[in-house]
DRENDREN-274096 format. One record per residue (C-alpha): chain; z, x, y. Coordinates in nm, 2 decimals. Each point is the difference from the previous one (the first is absolute). Example, Ala and Ser with C-alpha at 12.3 -4.5 7.8 and 13.67 -1.06 7.14 Angstrom:
@chain->A&zz->0.78&xx->1.23&yy->-0.45
@chain->A&zz->-0.07&xx->0.14&yy->0.34
END
This chain:
@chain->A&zz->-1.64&xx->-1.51&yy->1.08
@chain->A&zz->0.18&xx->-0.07&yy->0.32
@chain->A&zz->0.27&xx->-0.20&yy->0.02
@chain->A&zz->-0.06&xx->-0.07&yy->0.35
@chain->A&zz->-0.29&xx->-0.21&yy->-0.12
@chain->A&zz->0.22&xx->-0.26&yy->-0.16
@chain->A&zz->0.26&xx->-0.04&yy->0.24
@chain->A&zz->-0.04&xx->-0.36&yy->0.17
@chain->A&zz->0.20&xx->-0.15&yy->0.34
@chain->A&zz->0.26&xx->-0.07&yy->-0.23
@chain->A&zz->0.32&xx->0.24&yy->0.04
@chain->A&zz->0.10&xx->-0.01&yy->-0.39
@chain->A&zz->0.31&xx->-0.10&yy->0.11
@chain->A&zz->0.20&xx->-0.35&yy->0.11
@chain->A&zz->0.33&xx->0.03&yy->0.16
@chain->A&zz->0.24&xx->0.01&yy->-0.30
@chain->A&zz->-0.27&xx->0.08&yy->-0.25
@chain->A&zz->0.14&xx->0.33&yy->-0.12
@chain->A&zz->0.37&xx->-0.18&yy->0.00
@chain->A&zz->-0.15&xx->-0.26&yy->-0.21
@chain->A&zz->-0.16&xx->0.23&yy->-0.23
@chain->A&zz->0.28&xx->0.29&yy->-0.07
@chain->A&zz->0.34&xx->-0.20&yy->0.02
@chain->A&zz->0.22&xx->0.13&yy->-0.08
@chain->A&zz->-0.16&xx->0.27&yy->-0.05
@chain->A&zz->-0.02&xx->0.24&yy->0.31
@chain->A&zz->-0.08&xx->0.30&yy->0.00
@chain->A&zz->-0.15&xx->-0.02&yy->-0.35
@chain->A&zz->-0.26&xx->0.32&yy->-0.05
@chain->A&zz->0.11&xx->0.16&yy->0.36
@chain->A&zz->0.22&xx->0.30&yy->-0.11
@chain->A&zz->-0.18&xx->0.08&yy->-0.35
@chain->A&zz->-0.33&xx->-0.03&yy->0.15
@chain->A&zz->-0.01&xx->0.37&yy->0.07
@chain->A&zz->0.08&xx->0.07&yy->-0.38
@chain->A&zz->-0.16&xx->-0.34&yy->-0.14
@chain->A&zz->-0.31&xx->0.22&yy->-0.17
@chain->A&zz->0.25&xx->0.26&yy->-0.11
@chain->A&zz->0.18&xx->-0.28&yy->-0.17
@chain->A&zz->-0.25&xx->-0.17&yy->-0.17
@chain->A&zz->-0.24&xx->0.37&yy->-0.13
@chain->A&zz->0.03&xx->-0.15&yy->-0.34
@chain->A&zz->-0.14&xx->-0.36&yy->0.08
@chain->A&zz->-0.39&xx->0.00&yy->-0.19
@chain->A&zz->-0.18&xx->-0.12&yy->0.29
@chain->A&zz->-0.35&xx->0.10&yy->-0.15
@chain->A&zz->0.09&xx->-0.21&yy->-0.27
@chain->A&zz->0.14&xx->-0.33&yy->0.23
@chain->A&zz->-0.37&xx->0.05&yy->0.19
@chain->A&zz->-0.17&xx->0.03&yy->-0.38
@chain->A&zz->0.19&xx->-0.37&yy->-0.06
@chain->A&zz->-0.15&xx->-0.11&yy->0.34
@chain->A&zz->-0.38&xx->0.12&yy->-0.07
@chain->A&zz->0.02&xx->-0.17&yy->-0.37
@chain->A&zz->0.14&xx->-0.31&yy->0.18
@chain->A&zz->-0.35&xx->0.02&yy->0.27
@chain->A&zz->-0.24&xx->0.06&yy->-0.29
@chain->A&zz->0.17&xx->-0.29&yy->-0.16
@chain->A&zz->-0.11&xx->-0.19&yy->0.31
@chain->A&zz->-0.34&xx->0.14&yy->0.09
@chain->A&zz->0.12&xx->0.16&yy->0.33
@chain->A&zz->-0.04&xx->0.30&yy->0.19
@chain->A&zz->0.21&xx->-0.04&yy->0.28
@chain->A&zz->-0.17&xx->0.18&yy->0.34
@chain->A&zz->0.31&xx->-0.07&yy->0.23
@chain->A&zz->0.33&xx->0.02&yy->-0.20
@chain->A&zz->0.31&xx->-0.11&yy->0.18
@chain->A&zz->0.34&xx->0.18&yy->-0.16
@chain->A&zz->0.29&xx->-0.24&yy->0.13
@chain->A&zz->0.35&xx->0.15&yy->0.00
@chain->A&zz->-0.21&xx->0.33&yy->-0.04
@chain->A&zz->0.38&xx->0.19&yy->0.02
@chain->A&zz->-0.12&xx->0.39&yy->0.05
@chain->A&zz->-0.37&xx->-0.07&yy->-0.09
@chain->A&zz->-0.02&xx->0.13&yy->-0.39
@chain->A&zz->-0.21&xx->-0.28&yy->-0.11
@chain->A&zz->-0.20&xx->-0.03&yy->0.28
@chain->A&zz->-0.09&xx->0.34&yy->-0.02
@chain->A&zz->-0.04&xx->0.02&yy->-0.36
@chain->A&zz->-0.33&xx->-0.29&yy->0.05
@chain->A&zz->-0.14&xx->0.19&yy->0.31
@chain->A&zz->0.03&xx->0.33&yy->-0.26
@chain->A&zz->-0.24&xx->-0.20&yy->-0.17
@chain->A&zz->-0.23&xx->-0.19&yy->0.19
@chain->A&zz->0.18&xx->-0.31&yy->0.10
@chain->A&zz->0.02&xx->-0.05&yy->0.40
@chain->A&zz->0.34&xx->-0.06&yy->0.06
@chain->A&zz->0.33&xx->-0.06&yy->0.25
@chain->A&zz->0.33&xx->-0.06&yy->-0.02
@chain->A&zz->0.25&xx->-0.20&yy->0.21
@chain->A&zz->0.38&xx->0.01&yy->-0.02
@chain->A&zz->0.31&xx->-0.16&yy->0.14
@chain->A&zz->0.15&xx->0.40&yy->-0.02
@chain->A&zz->-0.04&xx->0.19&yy->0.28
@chain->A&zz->0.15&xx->0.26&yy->-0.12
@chain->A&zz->-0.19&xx->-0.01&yy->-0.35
@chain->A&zz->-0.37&xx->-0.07&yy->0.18
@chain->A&zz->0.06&xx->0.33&yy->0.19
@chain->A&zz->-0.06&xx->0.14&yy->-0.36
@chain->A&zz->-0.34&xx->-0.21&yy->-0.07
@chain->A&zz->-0.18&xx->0.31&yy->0.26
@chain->A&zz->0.16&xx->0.29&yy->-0.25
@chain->A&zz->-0.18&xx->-0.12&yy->-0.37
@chain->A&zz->-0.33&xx->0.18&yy->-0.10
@chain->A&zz->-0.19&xx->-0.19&yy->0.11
@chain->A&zz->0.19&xx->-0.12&yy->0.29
@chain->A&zz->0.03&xx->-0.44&yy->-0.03
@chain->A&zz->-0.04&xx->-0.14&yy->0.37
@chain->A&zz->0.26&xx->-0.22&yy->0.03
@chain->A&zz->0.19&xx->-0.20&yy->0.26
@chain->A&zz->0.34&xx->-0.15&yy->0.03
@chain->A&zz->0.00&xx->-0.42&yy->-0.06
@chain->A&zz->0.15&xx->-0.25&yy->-0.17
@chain->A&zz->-0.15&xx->-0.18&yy->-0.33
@chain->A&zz->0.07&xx->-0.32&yy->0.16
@chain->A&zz->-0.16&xx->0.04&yy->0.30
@chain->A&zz->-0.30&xx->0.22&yy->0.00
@chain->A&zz->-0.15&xx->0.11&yy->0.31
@chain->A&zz->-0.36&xx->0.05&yy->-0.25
@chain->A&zz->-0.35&xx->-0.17&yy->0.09
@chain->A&zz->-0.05&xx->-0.32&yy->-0.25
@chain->A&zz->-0.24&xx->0.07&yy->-0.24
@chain->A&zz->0.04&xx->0.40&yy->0.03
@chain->A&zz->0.06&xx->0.14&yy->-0.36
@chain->A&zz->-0.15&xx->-0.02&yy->-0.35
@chain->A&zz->0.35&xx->0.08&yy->-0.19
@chain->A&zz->0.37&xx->-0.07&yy->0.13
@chain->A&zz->0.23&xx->0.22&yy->-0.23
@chain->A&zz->0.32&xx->0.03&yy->0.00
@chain->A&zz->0.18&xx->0.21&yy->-0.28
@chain->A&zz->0.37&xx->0.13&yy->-0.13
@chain->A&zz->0.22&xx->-0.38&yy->0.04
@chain->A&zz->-0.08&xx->0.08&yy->0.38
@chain->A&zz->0.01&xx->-0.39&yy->0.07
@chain->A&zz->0.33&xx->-0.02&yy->-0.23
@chain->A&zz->0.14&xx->0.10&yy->0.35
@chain->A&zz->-0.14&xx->-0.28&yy->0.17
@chain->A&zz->0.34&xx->-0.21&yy->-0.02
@chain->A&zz->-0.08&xx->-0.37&yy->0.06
@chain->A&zz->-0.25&xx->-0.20&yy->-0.18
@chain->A&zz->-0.13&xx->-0.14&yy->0.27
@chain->A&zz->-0.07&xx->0.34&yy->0.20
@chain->A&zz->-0.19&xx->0.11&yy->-0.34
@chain->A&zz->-0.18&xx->-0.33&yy->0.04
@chain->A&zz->-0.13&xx->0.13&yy->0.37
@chain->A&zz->-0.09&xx->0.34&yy->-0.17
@chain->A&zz->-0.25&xx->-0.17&yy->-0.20
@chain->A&zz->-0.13&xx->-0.23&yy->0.21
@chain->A&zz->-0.09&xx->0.30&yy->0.26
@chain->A&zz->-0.13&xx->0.19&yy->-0.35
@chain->A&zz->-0.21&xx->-0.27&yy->-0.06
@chain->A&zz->-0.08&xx->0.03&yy->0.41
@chain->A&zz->-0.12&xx->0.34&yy->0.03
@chain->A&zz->-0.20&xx->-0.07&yy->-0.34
@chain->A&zz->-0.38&xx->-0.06&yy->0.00
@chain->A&zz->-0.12&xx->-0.24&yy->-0.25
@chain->A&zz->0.00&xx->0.13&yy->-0.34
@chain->A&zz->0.26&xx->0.27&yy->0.11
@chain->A&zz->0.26&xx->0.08&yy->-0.25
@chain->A&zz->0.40&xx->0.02&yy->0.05
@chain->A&zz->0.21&xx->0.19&yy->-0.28
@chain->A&zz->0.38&xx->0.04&yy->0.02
@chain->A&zz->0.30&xx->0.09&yy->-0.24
@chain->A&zz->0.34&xx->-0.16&yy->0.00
@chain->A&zz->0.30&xx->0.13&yy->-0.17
@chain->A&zz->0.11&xx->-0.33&yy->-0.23
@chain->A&zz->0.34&xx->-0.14&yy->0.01
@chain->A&zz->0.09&xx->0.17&yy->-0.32
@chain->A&zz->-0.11&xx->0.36&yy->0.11
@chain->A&zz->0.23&xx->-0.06&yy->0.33
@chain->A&zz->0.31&xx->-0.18&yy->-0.25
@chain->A&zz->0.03&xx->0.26&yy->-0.24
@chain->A&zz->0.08&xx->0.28&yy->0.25
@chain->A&zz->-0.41&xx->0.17&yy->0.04
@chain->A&zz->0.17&xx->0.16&yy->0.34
@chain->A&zz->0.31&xx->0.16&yy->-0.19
@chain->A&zz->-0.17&xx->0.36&yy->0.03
@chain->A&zz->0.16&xx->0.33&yy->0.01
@chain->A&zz->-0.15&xx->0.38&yy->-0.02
@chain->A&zz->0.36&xx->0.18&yy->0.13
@chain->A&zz->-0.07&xx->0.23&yy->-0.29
@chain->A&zz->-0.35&xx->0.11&yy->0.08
@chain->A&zz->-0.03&xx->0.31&yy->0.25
@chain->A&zz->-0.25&xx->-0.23&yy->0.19
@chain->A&zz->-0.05&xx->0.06&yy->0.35
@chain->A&zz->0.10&xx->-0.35&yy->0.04
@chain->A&zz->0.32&xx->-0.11&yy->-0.14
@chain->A&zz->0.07&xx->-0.38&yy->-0.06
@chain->A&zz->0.25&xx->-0.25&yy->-0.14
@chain->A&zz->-0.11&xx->-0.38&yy->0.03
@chain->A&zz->0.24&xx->-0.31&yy->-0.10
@chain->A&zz->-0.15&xx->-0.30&yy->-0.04
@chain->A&zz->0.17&xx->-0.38&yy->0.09
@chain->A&zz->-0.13&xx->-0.33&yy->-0.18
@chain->A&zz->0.03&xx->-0.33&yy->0.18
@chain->A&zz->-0.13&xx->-0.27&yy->-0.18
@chain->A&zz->0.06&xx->-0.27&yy->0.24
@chain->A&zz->-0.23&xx->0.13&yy->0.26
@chain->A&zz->-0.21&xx->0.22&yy->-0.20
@chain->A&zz->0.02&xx->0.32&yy->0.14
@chain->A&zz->0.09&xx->0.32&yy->-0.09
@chain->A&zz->0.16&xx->0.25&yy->0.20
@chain->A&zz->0.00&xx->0.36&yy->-0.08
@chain->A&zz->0.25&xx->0.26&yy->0.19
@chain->A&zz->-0.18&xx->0.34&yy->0.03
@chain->A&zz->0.18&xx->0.30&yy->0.07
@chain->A&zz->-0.27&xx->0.40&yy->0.03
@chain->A&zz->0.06&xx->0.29&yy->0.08
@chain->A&zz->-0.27&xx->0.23&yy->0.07
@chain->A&zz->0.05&xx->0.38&yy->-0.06
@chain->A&zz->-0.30&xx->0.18&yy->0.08
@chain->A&zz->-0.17&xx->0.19&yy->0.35
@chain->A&zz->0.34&xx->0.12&yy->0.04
@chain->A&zz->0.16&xx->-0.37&yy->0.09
@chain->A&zz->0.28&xx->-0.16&yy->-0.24
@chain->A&zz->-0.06&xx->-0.36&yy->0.15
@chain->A&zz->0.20&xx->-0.29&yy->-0.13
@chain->A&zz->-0.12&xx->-0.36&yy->0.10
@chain->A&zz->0.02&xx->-0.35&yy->-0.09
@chain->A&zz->-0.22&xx->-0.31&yy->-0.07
@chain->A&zz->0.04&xx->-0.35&yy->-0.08
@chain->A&zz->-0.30&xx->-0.17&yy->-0.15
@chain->A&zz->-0.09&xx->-0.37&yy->-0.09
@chain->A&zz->-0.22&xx->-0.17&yy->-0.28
@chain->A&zz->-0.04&xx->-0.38&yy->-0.04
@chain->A&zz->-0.14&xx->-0.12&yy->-0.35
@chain->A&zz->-0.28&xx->-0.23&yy->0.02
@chain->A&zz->-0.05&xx->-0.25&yy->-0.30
@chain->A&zz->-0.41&xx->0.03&yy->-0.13
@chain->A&zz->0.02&xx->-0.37&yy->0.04
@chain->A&zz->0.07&xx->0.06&yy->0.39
@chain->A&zz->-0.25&xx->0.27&yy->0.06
@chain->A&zz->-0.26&xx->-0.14&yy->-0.14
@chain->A&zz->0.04&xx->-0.37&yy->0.14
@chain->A&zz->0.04&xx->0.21&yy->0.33
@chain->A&zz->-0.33&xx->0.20&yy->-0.04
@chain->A&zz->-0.22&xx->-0.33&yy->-0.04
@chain->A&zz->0.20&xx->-0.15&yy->0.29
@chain->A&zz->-0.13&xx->0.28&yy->0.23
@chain->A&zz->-0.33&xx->-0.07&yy->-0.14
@chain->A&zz->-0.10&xx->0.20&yy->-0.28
@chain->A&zz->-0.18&xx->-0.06&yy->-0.29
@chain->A&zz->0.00&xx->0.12&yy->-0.32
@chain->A&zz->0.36&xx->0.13&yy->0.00
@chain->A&zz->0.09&xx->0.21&yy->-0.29
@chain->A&zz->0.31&xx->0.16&yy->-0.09
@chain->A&zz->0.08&xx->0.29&yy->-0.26
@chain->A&zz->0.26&xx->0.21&yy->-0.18
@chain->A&zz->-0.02&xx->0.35&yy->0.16
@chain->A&zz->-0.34&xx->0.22&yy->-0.10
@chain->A&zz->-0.10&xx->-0.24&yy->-0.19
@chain->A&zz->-0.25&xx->-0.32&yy->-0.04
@chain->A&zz->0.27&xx->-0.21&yy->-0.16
@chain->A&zz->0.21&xx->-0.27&yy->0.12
@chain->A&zz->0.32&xx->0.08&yy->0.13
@chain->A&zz->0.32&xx->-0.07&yy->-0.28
@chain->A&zz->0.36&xx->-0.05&yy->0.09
@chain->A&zz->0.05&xx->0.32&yy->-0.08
@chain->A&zz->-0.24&xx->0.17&yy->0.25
@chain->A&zz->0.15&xx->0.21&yy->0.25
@chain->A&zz->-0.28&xx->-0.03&yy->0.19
@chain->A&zz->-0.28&xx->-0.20&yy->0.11
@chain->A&zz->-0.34&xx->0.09&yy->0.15
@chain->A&zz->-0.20&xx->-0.33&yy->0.15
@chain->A&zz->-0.37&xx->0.01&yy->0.07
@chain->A&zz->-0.12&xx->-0.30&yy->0.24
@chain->A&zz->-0.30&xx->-0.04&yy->0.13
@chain->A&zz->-0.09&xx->-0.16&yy->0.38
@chain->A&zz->-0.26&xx->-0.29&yy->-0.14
END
């Protein structure tokens, strides 16, 4: 599947779009994105895209054009083309979309913002977007534009399934994550910062990466806002969508104050 074939007159981008999306967190997935798959070898994708195909048999679909929003370095993406499901990627990452051409199979995949997609309406089956990507996504109402252009590039029927940290994984310190005593390729030490009164968490990464003959030390800063159910769901049938559903993680149960995360299945009516 081309990606070409998608693309509309649209640029995917408005003039402050990626400001409005990653502030204040620039340069978020620039210098790890050369060790991002390296850093997350032990994440169970297979199992993330088993969740997803229990979640479309639950629904009666097979999607023929999948769309994987915040795609990152392609690993879901090209874990449904590995098995049958036409699919591409789009990512605010430069950087991390250079990756997308590297997976087996490769994920075509372009570089745009969730907000703002330059996608045909009416292109794709299945809009999925996995691993808190849209945690990132740091004002409510720039979310709200993410599912309206979801809800956009769906055709009727088409189905749009997201995960969100919850406030309590992103309160109790999920980020504070350290492997300094492993003789991983990739070293990392990660200090998470709480602030309840706007609802974000910040999380100061320090890696160094010791392999290929390079001992490279660098920095990130990243961002997550936590979304109340309440607010994502009254968002999602704003933008349009009909039977909204929302779950604790791998599950078909509702989500409990003490989930860490939440999946929601919505569907465009």
């Amino acid at each position: 599947m081309d990606l070409r074939s998608f693309l509309s007159r649209r640029t995917g981008q408005t003039p402050g779009a990626a400001d409005a999306t990653t502030t204040p967190g620039h340069g978020e997935f620039e210098a790890v994105a050369d060790f991002y798959d390296s850093l997350m070898h032990a994440v169970p994708y297979s199992q993330w895209v088993d969740y997803l195909e229990a979640i479309l048999r639950r629904c009666d679909l097979r999607p023929a054009r999948t769309l994987d929003l915040c795609c990152g370095t392609g690993k879901v993406g090209s874990c449904l083309r590995a098995r049958g499901y036409p699919a591409v990627g789009i990512d605010l990452s430069a950087p991390m979309v250079a990756h997308c051409k590297n997976q087996r199979p490769p994920l075509p995949a372009a570089v745009q913002d969730a907000s703002c997609l330059g996608l045909r309406g009416g292109a794709f089956d299945l809009v999925v977007s996995l691993f808190d990507s849209l945690n990132y996504i740091l004002q409510p109402q720039t979310l709200k534009a993410a599912f309206d252009e979801a809800y956009r590039v769906l055709g009727d029927g088409g189905l749009l399934v997201f995960d969100l940290n919850t406030q309590r994984a992103l309160s109790a310190g999920l980020f504070n994550q350290s492997n300094l005593d492993s003789g991983a390729p990739l070293l990392y030490s990660w200090k998470a910062v709480w602030d309840a009164k706007t609802r974000i968490c910040r999380v100061d990464m320090w890696f160094n990466w010791r392999a290929d003959g390079r001992d490279l030390v660098f920095e990130e800063t990243h961002y997550q806002y936590a979304y109340d159910n309440e607010q994502i769901l009254g968002m999602l049938q704003e933008a349009g969508f009909c039977r909204v559903r929302a779950y604790h993680a791998y599950t078909f149960r509702p989500p409990t104050p003490w989930s860490d995360r939440v999946f929601y299945v919505a569907v465009k009516g």
